[in-house]
C-alpha positions in Angstrom: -54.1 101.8 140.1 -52.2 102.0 137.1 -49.3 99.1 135.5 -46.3 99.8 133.8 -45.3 96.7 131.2 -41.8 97.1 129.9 -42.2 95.5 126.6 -38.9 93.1 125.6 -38.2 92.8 121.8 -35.5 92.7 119.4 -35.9 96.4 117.8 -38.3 94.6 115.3 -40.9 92.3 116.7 -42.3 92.4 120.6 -41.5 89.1 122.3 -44.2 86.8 123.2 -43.2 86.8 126.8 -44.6 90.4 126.7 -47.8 89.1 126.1 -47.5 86.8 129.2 -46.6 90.1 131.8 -50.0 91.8 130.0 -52.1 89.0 131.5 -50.8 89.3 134.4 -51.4 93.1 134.8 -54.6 92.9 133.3 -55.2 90.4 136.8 -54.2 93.5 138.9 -57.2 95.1 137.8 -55.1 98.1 136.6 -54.9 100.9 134.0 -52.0 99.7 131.9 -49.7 101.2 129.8 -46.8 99.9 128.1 -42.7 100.8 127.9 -41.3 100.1 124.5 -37.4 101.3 124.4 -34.8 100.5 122.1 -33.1 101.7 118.5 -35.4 102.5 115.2 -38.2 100.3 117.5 -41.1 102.3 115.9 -42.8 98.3 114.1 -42.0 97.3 117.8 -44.7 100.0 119.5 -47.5 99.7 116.3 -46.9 95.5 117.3 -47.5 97.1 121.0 -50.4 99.7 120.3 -53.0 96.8 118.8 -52.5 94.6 121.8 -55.6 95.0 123.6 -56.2 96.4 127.2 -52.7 98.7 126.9 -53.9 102.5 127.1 -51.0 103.9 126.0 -47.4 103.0 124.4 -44.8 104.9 125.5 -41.6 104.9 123.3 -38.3 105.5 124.0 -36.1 105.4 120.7 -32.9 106.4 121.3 -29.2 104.4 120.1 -28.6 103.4 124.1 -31.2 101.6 124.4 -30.3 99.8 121.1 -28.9 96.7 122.9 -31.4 97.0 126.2 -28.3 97.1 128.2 -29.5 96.8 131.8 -27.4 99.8 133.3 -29.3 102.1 130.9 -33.0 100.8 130.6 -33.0 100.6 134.3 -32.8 104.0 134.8 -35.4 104.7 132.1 -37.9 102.7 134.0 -37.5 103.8 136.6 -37.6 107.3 135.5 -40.7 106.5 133.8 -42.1 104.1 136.5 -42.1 106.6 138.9 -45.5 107.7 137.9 -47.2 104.1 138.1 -48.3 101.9 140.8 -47.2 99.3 139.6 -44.2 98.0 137.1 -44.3 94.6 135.6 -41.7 92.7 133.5 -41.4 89.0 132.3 -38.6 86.9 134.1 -37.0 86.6 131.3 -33.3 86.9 130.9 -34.0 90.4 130.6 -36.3 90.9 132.6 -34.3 89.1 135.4 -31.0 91.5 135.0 -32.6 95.3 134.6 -36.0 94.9 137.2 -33.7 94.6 140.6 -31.9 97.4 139.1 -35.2 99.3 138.6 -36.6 98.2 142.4 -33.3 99.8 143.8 -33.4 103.0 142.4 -36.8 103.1 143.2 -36.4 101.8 147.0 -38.7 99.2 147.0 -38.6 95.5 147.3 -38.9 93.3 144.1 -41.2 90.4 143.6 -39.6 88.0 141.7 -41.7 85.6 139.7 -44.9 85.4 140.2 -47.5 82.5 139.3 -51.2 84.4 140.3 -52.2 88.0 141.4 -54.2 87.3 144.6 -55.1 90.6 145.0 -53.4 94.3 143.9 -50.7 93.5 146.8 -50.8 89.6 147.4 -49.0 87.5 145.5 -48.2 83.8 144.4 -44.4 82.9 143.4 -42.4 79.7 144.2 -39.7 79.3 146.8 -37.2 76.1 147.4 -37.4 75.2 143.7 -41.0 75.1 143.2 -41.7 73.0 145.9 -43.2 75.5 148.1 -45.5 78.3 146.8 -44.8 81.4 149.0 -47.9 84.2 149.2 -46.2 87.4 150.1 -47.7 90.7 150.6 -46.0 94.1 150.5 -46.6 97.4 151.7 -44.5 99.9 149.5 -46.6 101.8 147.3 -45.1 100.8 144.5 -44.3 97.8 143.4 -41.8 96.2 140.7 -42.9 92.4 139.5 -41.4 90.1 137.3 -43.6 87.5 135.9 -43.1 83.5 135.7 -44.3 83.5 131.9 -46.0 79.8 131.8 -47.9 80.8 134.7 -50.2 82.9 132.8 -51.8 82.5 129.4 -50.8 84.9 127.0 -53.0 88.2 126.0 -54.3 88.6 123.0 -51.7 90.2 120.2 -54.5 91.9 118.1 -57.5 93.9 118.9 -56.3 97.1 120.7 -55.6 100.6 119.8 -53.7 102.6 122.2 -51.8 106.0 120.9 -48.4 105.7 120.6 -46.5 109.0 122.8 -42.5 109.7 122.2 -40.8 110.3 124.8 -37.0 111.9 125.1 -35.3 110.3 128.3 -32.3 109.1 127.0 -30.0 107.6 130.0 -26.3 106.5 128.9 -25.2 104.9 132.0 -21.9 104.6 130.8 -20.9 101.6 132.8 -21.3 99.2 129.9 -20.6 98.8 126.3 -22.3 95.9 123.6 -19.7 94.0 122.3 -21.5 91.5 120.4 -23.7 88.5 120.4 -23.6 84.5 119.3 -27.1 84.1 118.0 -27.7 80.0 117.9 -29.6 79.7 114.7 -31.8 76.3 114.3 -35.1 75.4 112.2 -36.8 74.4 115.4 -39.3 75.7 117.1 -37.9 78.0 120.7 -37.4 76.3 124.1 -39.3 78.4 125.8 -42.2 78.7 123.3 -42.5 75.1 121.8 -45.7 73.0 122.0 -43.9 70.0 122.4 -40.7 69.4 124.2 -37.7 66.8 124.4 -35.2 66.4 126.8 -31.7 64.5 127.2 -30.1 63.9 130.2 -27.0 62.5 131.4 -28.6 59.3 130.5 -27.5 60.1 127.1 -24.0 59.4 127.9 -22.4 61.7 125.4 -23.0 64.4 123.0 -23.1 62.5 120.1 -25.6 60.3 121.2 -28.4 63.0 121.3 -28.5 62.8 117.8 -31.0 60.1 118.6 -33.4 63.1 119.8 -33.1 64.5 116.0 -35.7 61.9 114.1 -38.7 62.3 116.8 -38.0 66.0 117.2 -38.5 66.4 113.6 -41.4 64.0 113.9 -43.0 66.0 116.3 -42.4 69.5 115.6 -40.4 69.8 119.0 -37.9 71.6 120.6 -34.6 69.9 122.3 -34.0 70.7 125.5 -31.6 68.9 127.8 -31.2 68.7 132.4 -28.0 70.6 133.9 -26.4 67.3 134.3 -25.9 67.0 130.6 -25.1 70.9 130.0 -22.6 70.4 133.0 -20.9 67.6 131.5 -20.6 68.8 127.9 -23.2 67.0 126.0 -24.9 70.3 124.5 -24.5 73.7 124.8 -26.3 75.6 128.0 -29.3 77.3 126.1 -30.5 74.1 126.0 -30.9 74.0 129.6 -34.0 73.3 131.0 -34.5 74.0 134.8 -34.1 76.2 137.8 -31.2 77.5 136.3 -31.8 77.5 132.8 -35.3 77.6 131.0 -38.6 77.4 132.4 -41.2 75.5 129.8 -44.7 74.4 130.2 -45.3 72.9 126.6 -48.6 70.5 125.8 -46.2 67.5 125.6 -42.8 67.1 127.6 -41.3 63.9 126.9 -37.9 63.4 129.4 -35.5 61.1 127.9 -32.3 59.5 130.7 -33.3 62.3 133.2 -33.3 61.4 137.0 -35.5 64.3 138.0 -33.8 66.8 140.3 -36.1 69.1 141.7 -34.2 71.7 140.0 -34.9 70.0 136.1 -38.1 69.7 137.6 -38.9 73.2 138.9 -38.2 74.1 134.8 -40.7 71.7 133.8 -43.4 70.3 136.0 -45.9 72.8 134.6 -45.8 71.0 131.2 -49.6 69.6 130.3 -48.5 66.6 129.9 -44.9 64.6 130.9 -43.8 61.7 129.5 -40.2 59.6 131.5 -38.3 57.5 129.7 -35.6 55.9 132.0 -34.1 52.4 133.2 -34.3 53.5 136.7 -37.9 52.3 138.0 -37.2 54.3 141.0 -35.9 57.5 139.5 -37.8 60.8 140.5 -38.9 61.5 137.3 -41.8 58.8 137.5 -43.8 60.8 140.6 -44.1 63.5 138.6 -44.5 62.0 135.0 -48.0 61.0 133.2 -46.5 58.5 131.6 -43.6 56.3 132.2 -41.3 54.0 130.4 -38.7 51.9 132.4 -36.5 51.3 129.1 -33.2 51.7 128.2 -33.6 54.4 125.7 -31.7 53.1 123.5 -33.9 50.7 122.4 -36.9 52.7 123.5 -35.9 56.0 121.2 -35.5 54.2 117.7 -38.5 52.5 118.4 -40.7 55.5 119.2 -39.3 57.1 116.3 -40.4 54.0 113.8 -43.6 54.0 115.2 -44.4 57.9 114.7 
């Protein structure tokens, strides 16, 4: 068996969710080797090489891959995938637009999202929002995985020493061009990476208002995330979204703040270590699944958990 990991990374550092898709093939029981494409990447495959348990770092440096436009990395992988067993990606934004791409070129079904390798082809991943875990087993011979990061720990960044091998397929699809990019800068720690999360809802009432979040974020060394409710209705910009459609987290401490608790905020969060609801509604959903619950109007309940930290 061997494992293809398509490494994701900004041309200078490799993404931690990279780390997360190792773990996972290192479950598989695999040879594994690892995919690092992009633009004057070289730091990017020497971050690759010393993370242990990857044989081999394969690097593709080449101006189309500069921008890992989907149309053109998939047909690298699956150029290069063609040789492997297996092919394993993290469902990350990314991940989630160039992998199906990748599974239909190579003629196989995908399998989206996994949470555990049950065996090398049995799998874990949720269905229906999270609220049913689906085990599904395939029989193509090769298979093309994306991985639910906060389902596995991450591997280890140092320790390894794999060779680092060029390699000259360039693919220019030519169905898409890089225009440009908004990056959202901020002094706080990422979404998806944070120890300690807090959320808004449409509790909050208006944009302004999540201000209030500001003092314990600080306090706490959190991230601010925020449910679909409040993206939808214009409180805060959508990469704050935490949920089935926006970002999955599973920090040490997830404090929910005027947040029912659909099971689609919930399916973003409920992996979290620990959950803390603060809401007025006694009967809100948020409670079942919370360690800790405050039946408060948060706006008396925010400025005084702000005092006291």
């Amino acid at each position: 068996m061997s494992t293809l990991v398509i490494a994701e990374h900004d041309n200078s550092s490799l993404n931690g969710s990279t780390l997360n898709a190792v773990a996972a093939a290192q479950a598989m029981g695999a040879d594994i080797d690892m995919l690092v494409a992009g633009a004057n990447c070289g730091a990017v495959a020497e971050q690759a090489a010393a993370v242990p348990g990857i044989g081999k770092v394969l690097l593709a440096d080449n101006a189309a891959y500069e921008h890992q436009l989907a149309e053109n990395l998939g047909l690298l992988i699956a150029e290069v995938g063609a040789n492997y067993d297996n092919i394993v990606a993290a469902a990350t934004t990314s991940g989630k637009n160039t992998m199906p791409r990748v599974a239909a070129l190579l003629n196989v079904a995908q399998i989206s999202d996994i949470l555990s390798v049950e065996s090398a082809d049995t799998f874990k991943r949720p269905v229906y929002a999270g609220n049913v875990i689906a085990t599904v087993q395939t029989s193509d011979a090769k298979k093309v995985i994306t991985v639910r990061t906060t389902a596995f720990d991450p591997a280890p960044a140092e320790g390894g020493s794999a060779t680092i091998e060029a390699i000259d397929a360039v693919h220019d699809a030519g169905l898409s061009t890089f225009v440009g990019e908004e990056i959202a800068a901020s002094d706080r720690p990422d979404l998806t990476a944070a120890p300690v999360v807090i959320s808004g809802g449409r509790g909050m009432q208006n944009g302004e208002n999540f201000k209030l979040l500001d003092g314990i974020a600080d306090k706490l060394g959190a991230a601010i995330g925020a449910s679909r409710a409040a993206v939808d209705a214009g409180f805060v910009p959508n990469d704050m979204q935490v949920g089935q459609t926006g970002k999955i987290v599973a920090p040490d401490l997830y404090i929910a703040v005027g947040i029912s608790g659909a099971i689609q905020h919930l399916a973003g969060m409920k992996d979290s270590k620990v959950i803390v609801a603060i809401n007025k509604d006694e009967d809100a959903p948020i409670f079942q699944v919370a360690d800790y619950g405050l039946v408060a109007d948060l706006f008396d309940a925010l400025p005084e958990l702000e005092a006291a930290l």
